[in-house]
C-alpha positions, 0 to 999 in steps of 0.5 A: 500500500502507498499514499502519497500526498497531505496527510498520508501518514494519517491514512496510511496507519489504518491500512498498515493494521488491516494488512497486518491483521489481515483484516478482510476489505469489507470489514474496512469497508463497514468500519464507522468512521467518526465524521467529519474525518480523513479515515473516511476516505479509505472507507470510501476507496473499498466501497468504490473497489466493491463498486463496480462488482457488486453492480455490475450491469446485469445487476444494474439491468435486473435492479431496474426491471424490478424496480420500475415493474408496475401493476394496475393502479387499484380502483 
C-alpha cells in the first residue's frame, strides 16, 4: 500500500493494521468512521473497489426491471 500526498501518514496507519491483521476489505469497508474525518476516505476507496462488482450491469439491468415493474393502479 502507498499514499502519497497531505496527510498520508494519517491514512496510511489504518491500512498498515488491516494488512497486518489481515483484516478482510469489507470489514474496512463497514468500519464507522467518526465524521467529519480523513479515515473516511479509505472507507470510501473499498466501497468504490466493491463498486463496480457488486453492480455490475446485469445487476444494474435486473435492479431496474424490478424496480420500475408496475401493476394496475387499484380502483
Amino acid at each position: 500500500m502507498q499514499i502519497l500526498g497531505l496527510h498520508a501518514g494519517e491514512l496510511i496507519s489504518e491500512w498498515v493494521a488491516a494488512l497486518n491483521g489481515k483484516v478482510k476489505l469489507a470489514s474496512l469497508a463497514s468500519a464507522v468512521h467518526p465524521y467529519p474525518t480523513l479515515a473516511e476516505i479509505n472507507k470510501r476507496v473499498v466501497g468504490n473497489y466493491f463498486a463496480g462488482k457488486i453492480f455490475s450491469d446485469k445487476v444494474t439491468k435486473t435492479l431496474r426491471f424490478f424496480f420500475n415493474l408496475r401493476g394496475r393502479p387499484a380502483e
